[in-house]
C-alpha positions in Angstrom: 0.0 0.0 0.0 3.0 2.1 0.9 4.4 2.1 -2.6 0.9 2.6 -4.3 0.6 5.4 -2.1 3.9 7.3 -3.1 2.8 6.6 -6.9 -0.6 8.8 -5.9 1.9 11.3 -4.1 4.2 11.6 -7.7 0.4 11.5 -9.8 -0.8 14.1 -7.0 2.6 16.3 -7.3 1.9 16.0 -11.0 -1.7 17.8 -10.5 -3.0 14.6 -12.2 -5.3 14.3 -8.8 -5.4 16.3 -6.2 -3.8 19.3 -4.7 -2.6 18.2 -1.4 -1.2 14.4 -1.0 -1.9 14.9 2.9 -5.8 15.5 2.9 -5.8 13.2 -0.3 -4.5 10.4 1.8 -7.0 11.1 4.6 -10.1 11.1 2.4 -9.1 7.9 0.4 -8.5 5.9 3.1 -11.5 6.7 5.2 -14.1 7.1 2.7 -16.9 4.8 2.8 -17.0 4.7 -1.2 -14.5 2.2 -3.2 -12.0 3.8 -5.1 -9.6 2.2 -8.1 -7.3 4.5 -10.0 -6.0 3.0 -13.3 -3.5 3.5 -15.5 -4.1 5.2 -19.2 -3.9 1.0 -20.4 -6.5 0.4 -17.9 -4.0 -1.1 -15.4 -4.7 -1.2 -11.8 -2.5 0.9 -9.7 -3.9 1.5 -6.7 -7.3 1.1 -4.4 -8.3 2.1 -1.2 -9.2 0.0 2.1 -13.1 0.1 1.1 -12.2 -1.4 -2.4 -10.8 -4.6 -0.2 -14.0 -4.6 1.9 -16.3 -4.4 -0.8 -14.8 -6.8 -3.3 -12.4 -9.2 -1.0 -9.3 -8.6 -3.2 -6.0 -7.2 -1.6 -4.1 -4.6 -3.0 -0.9 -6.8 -3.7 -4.0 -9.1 -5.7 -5.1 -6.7 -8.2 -2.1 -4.0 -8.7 -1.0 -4.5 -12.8 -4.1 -6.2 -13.2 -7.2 -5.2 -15.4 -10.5 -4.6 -13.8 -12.1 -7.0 -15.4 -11.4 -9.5 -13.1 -14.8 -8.1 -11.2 -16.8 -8.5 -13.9 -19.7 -10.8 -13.1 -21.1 -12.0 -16.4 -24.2 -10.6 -15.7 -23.8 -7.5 -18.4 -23.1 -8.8 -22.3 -21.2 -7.0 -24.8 -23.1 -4.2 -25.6 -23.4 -2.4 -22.1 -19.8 -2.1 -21.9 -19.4 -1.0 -25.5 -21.9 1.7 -24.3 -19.8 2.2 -20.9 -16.6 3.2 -22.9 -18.2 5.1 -25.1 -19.9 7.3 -23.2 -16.5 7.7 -21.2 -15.1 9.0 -24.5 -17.8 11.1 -25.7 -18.5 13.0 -22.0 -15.4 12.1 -19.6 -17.9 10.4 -17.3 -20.2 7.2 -16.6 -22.5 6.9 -14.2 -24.5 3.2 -13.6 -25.7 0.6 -11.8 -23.7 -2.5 -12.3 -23.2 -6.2 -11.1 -19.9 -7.5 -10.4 -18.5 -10.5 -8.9 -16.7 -10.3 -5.4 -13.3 -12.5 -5.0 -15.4 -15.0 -3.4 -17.4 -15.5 -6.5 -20.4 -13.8 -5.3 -22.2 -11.2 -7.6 -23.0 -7.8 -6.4 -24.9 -4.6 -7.1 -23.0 -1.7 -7.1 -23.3 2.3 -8.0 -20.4 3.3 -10.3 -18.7 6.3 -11.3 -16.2 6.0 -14.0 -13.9 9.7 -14.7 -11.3 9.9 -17.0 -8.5 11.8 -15.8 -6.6 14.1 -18.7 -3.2 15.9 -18.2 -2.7 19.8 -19.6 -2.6 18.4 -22.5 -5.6 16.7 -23.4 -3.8 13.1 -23.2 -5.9 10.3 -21.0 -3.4 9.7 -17.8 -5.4 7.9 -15.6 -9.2 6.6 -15.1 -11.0 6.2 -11.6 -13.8 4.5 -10.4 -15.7 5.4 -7.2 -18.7 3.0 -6.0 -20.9 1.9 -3.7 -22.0 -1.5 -2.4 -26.2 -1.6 -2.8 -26.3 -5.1 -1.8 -27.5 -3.8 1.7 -30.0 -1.2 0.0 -31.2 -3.9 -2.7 -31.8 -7.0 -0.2 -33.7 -4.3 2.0 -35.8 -2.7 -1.0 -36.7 -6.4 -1.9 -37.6 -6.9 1.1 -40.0 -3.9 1.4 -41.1 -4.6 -1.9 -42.4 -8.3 -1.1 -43.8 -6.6 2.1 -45.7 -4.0 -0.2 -47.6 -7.3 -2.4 -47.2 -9.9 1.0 -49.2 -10.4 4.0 -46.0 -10.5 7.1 -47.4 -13.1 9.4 -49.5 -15.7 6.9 -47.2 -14.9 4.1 -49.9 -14.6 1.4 -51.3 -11.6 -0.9 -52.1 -8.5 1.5 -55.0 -6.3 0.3 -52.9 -4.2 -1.8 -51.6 -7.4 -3.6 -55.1 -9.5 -4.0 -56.7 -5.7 -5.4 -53.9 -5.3 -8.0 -54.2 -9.2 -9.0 -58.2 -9.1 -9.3 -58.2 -5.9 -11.1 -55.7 -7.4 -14.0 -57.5 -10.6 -13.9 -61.1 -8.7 -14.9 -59.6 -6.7 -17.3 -58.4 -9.9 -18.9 -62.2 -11.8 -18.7 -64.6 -11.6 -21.0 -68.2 -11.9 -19.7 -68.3 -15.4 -20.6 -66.1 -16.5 -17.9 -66.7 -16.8 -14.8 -64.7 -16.4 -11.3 -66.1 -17.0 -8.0 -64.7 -14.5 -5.1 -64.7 -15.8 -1.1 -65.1 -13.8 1.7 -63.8 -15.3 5.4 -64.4 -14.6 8.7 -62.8 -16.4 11.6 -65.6 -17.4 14.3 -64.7 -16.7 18.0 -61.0 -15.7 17.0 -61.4 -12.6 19.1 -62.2 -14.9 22.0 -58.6 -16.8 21.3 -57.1 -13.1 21.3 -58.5 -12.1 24.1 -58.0 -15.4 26.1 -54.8 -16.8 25.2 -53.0 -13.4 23.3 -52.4 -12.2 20.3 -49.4 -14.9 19.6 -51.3 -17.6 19.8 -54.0 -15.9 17.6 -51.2 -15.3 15.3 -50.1 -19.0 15.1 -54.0 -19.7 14.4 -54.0 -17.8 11.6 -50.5 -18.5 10.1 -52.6 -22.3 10.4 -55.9 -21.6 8.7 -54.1 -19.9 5.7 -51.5 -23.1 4.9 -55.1 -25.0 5.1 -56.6 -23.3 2.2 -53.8 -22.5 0.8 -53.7 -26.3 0.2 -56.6 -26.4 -1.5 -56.3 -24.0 -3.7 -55.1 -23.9 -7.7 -52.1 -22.6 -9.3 -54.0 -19.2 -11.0 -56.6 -19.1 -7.7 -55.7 -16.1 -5.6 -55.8 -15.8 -1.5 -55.2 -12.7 0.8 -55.1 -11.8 4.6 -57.6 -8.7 3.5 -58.0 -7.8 7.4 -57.0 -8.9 11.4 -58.7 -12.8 10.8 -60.4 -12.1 7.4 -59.3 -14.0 4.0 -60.4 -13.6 0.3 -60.1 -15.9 -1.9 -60.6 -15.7 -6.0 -61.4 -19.1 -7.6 -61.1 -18.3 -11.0 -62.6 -20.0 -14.6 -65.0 -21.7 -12.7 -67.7 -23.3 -14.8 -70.6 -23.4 -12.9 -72.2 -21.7 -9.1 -71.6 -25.3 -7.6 -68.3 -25.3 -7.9 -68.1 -22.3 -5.7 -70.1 -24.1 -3.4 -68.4 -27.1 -2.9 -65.5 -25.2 -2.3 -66.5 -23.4 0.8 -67.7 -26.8 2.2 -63.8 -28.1 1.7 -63.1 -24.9 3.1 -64.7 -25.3 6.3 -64.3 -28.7 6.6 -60.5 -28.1 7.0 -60.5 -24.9 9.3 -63.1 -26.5 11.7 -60.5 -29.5 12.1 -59.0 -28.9 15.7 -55.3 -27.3 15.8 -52.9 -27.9 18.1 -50.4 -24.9 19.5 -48.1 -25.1 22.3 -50.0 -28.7 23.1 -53.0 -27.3 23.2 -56.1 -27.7 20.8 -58.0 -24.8 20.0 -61.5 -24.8 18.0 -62.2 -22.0 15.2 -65.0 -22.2 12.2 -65.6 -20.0 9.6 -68.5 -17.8 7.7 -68.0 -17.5 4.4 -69.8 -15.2 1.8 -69.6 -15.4 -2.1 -70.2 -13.6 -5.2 -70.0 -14.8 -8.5 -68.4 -12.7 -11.4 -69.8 -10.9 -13.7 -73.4 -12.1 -12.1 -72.9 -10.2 -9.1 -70.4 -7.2 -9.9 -68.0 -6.8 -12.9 -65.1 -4.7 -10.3 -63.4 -6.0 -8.1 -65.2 -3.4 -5.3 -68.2 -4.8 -6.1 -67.5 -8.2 -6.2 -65.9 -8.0 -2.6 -68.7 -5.7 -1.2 -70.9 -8.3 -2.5 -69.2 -11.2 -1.0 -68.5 -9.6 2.4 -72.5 -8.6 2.7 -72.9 -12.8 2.1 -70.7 -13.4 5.0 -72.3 -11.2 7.5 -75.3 -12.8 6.7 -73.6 -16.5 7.2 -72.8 -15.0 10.5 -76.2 -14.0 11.6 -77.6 -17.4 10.6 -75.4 -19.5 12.6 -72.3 -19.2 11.8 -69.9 -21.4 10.1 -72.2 -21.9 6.7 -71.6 -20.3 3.5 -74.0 -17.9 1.5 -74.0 -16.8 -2.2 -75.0 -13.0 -2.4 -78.3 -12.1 -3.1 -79.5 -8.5 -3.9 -81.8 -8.0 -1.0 -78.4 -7.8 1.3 -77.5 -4.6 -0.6 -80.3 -2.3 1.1 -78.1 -2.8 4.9 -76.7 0.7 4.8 -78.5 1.9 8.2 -75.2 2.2 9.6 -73.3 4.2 7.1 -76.0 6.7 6.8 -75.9 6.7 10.5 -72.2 7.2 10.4 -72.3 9.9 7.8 -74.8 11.9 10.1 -73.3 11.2 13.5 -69.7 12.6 11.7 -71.2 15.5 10.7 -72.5 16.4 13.9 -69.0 15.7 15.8 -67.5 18.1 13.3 -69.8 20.7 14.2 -69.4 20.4 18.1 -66.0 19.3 17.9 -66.7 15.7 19.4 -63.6 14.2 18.9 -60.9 13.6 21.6 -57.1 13.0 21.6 -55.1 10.3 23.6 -51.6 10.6 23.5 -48.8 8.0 23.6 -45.4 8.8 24.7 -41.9 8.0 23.0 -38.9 7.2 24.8 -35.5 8.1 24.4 -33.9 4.6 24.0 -30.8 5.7 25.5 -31.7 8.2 28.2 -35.1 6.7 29.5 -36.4 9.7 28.5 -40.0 11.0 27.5 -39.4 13.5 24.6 -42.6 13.4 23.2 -46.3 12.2 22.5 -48.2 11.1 19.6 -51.6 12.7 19.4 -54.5 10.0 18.9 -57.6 11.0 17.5 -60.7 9.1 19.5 -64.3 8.8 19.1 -67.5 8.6 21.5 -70.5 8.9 19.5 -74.2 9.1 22.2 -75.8 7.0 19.0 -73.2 4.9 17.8 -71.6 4.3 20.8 -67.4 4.4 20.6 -66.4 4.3 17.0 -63.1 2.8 16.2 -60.5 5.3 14.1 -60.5 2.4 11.3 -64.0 2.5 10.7 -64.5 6.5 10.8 -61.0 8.1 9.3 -61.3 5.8 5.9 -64.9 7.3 5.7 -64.1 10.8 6.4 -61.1 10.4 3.8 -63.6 9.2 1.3 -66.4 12.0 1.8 -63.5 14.9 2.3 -64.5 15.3 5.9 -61.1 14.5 7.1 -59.9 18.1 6.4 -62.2 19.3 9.2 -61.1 16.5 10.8 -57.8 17.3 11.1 -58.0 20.7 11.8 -59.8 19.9 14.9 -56.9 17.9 15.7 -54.6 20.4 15.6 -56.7 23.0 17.3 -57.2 20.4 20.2 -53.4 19.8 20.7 -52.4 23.3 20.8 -55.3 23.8 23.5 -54.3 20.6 25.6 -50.2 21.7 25.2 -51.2 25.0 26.6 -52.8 22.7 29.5 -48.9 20.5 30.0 -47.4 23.9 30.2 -49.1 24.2 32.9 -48.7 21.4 34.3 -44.8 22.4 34.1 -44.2 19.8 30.5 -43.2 22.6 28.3 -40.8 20.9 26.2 -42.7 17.7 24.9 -43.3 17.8 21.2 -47.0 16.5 20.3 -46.8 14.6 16.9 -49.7 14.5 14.7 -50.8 11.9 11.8 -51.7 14.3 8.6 -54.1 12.7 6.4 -53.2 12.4 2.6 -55.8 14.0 1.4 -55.4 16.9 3.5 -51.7 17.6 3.0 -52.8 17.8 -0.7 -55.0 20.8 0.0 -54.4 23.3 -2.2 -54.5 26.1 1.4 -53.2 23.7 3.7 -50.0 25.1 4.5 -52.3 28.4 5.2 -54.3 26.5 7.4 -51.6 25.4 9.5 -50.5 28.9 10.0 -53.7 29.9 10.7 -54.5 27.5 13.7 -51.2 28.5 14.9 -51.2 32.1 14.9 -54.9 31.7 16.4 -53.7 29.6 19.9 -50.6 32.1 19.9 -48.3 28.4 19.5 -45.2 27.9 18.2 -44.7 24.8 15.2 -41.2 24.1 17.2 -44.1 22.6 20.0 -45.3 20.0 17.2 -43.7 17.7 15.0 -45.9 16.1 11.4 -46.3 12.9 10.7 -46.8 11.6 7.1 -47.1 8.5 5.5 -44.9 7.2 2.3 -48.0 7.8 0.1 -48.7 10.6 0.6 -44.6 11.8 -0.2 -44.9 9.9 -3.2 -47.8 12.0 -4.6 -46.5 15.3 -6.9 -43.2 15.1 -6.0 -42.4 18.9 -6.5 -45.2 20.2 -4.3 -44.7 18.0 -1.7 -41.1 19.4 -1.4 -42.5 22.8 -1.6 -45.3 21.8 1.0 -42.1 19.9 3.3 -39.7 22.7 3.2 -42.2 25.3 4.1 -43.3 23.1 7.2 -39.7 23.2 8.2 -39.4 26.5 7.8 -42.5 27.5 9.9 -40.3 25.0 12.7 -42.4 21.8 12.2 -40.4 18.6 12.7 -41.0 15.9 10.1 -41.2 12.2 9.9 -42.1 9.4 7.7 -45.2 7.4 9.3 -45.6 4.0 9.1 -42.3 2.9 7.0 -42.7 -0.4 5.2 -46.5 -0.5 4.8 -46.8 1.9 1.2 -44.1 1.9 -1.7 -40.9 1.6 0.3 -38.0 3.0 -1.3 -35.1 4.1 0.6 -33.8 6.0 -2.1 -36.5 8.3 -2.6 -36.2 9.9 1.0 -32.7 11.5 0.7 -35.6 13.9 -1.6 -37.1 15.3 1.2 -36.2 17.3 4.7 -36.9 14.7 7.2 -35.8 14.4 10.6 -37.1 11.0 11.8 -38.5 7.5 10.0 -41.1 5.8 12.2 -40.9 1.5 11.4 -44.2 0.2 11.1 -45.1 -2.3 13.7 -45.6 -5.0 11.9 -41.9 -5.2 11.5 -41.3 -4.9 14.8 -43.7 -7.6 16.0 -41.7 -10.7 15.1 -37.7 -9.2 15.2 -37.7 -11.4 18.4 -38.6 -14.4 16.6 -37.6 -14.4 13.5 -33.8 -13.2 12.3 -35.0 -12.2 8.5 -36.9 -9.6 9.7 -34.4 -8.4 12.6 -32.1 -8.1 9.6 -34.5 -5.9 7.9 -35.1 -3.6 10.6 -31.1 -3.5 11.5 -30.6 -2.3 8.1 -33.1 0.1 8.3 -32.2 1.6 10.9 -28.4 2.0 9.9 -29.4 3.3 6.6 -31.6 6.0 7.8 -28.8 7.3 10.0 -26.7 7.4 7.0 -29.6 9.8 5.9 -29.3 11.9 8.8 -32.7 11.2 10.3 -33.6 9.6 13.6 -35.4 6.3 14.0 -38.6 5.6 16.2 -40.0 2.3 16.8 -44.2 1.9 17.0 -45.9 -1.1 18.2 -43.2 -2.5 20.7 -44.5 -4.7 23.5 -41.7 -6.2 25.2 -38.9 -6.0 26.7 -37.1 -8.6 24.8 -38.3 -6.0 21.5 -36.6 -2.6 23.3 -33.1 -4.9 24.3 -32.6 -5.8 20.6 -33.5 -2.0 18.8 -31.4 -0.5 21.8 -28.8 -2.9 20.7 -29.2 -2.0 17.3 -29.3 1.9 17.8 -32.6 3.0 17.7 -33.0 5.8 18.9 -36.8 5.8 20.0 -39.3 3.5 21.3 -43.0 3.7 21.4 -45.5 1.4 22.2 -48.1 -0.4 25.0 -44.9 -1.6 26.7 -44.9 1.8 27.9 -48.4 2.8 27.8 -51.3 2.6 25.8 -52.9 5.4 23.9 -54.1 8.0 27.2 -56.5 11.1 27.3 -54.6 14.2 28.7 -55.6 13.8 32.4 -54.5 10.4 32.5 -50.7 11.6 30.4 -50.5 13.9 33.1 -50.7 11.7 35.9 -48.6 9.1 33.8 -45.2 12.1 33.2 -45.9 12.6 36.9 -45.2 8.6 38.0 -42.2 8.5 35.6 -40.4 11.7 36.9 -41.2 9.9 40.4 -39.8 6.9 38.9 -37.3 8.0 37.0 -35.7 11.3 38.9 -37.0 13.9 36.0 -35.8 11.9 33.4 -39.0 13.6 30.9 -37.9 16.2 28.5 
């Protein structure tokens, strides 16, 4: 290395490099990138201590020699006919490229190619500088088959089964016919809330390898909801095909299963619509089939029913819904719970993520799944969400009091709000009208939403930060998932969804996942918070691997302001005023 390093210092005193050999030195050997420097015939003569990592070839190995000795066969002719010459016509290739470690295993790297001219105009020297995306790539993959697949019964999610059903209608012609199956588990919340949620896990990891088995090749199944299952039978030839079919079905998941020694009893209702009889979209064919189960399960439960067009007139509840919303709007109904996050390192409460919550006279509570997808689809979350906001600044004037002026409430934006045309005005106006500060309040968005109109969301992002607003990603690993795409955008922390965090005790693959994630956004300069953690086993391994917050039921659950107060009062008891 010595002599490769005084034949830099000659190219360096040269000017063929760089200006100072000293700070040259420095940066080559500590940069994370891989560096080669060639000869004008392409000969290797020197590489720094990340080329060795990367590839697995000394120095002494590849000196005199010509880089193609990492080339890993994956690329043919032509893309290095069109690497070179794009090297001579602009001094410069960029790429994505394979190449093949010492140990024979192929690689994705990102490679930039320079050629390196004297005063003269004469090629001297070329050098490459990469990076190693087998990290990036084997977590992209894996976010990607998270996008299209169900974590815990590894079938089609919703996203996945919609996608798959929509192309396979476009493709039918109205003589075909497909049959579409909509499950619910019988008594599974009495498992859950007997035995726990990981044995209700197990259940359902067992019910889908049943059908799953007795499915087709082109059939289609997805986890759609907590224990509900659609299936697509397709090119079926007649109604009773579809019929015999759910009689296999619940045959097999009424046969007892056994977990941890102990046999546990489910059953199954089962709706069904039939395609194109019964709906010609994949809405409708669902809707359909998921009216037919309902009425399964008001007839006894664990039977099958076709749909039949008298079910479609049971909207009393959504009208009901759509009233009692409008209502809560106008009195401002709606409450928030908060849930802290803890410093992983200090013990420390630093902040809270505001909840909204329901508690309707008519309706009685209303869970946030069943009324924010309706107010997203009417428009009525925009209301919505400004009540939010209006509520937390009220109830942060109330912890100032209470002598918690530092905490930083979080709140979930909706899409459709941040998309608003005058919702950055909003914001400042709900501001400037509780005399708040944004430093108090940091936004939460999801990857979808980012992903919409680029350009404005920037603007939008930027702005927020501006105004003082911290900013996260909500919910990472659930939407698109590219951790390329948030170097775009001024971020300070990524939240990981809970549904990786759920099994990184259990299963290595997805500790891996969640490792990698959590180095990678600190390469990005933003901060990492855990949702959903339970255990202590959970908060040992992300301490471990250096995240830096943790939120989640292990600490508390979701709490109405009263109750946070008393809560921040036990933990600076507990903890000697270890709250921000």
């Amino acid at each position: 290395m010595r002599k490769a390093l005084s034949m830099l210092k000659k190219l360096s005193e040269n000017g063929n490099l760089v200006n100072s050999y000293q700070v040259f030195t420095k940066i080559f050997e500590n940069v994370y990138e891989g560096i080669m420097v060639t000869d004008a015939d392409k000969n290797i003569i020197i590489v720094n201590p990340a080329f060795e990592i990367v590839t697995g070839y000394k120095f002494k190995e590849v000196v005199g020699k010509n880089p193609t000795l990492l080339q890993s066969g994956v690329h043919d002719r032509s893309f290095y006919l069109n690497m070179w010459k794009s090297l001579a016509d602009h001094d410069i290739w960029q790429g994505e490229i394979w190449n093949r470690r010492k140990t024979g295993e192929i690689y994705p790297e990102w490679l930039t190619i320079l050629k390196i001219k004297d005063e003269n105009g004469n090629v001297t020297n070329y050098c490459g500088i990469f990076t190693d995306l087998s990290e990036r790539k084997t977590v992209e993959n894996e976010l990607k088959k998270r996008a299209l697949t169900d974590s815990l019964t590894d079938v089609n999610n919703r996203f996945a089964f919609l996608e798959k059903m929509n192309t396979l209608l476009l493709e039918s012609s109205n003589t075909v016919q497909h049959a579409v199956f909509f499950l619910d588990l019988d008594r599974f919340k009495q498992v859950n809330d007997t035995l726990g949620h990981s044995i209700g896990d197990l259940l359902l990891v067992e019910v889908a390898k049943r059908i799953k088995r007795l499915l087709k090749h082109k059939d289609i199944i997805a986890r759609y909801g907590g224990d509900e299952f659609v299936i697509t039978l397709t090119n079926i030839h007649h109604p009773r095909e579809a019929a015999k079919f759910a009689e296999e079905v619940i045959r097999e998941v009424e046969q007892p299963i056994m977990i941890n020694n102990q046999e546990l009893f489910v059953s199954t209702s089962i709706g069904i619509s039939i395609y194109p009889h019964d709906g010609v979209t994949t809405e409708e064919l669902v809707n359909r089939a998921d009216k037919a189960m309902y009425f399964s399960k008001q007839n006894g439960r664990n039977r099958f029913s076709f749909y039949f067009e008298e079910l479609n007139t049971d909207n009393e509840r959504l009208i009901a819904l759509d009233t009692e919303i409008r209502k809560a709007i106008e009195h401002r109904d709606f409450e928030l719970y908060y849930q802290p996050k803890v410093d992983s390192k200090k013990n420390k409460i630093i902040g809270v993520e505001a909840l909204v919550r329901w508690k309707n006279e008519k309706l009685g509570f209303v869970s946030p799944g069943e009324f924010i997808p309706y107010a997203e689809e009417t428009g009525l979350i925009i209301p919505i969400s400004e009540i939010i906001l209006e509520k937390a600044c009220e109830e942060l004037a109330v912890l100032r009091m209470a002598g918690y002026s530092n905490l930083t409430i979080s709140i979930n934006i909706s899409s459709i709000h941040f998309q608003q045309q005058n919702f950055l005005e909003s914001i400042q106006r709900i501001l400037e009208k509780y005399n708040t500060s944004a430093q108090n309040f940091e936004i939460e968005v999801t990857e979808r939403t980012v992903m919409n109109s680029e350009e404005e969301t920037i603007r939008k992002l930027v702005r927020l930060k501006q105004l003082g607003f911290k900013l996260s990603i909500d919910d990472f690993g659930t939407g698109y998932s590219s951790l390329s795409y948030l170097v775009r955008f001024p971020l300070d922390y990524l939240k990981i969804d809970r549904s990786f965090i759920h099994h990184i005790v259990t299963l290595d693959d997805k500790q891996a996942v969640v490792d990698a994630i959590i180095q990678m956004a600190h390469r990005l300069k933003m901060e990492v918070i855990a949702e959903g953690v339970e255990s202590i086993q959970q908060i040992n391994i992300l301490r471990d691997m250096g995240c830096d917050y943790i939120q989640g039921y292990f600490y508390s659950k979701p709490i109405p302001l009263d109750e946070l107060i008393e809560f921040l009062q036990l933990w600076e008891y507990e903890h000697q005023g270890e709250i921000e």
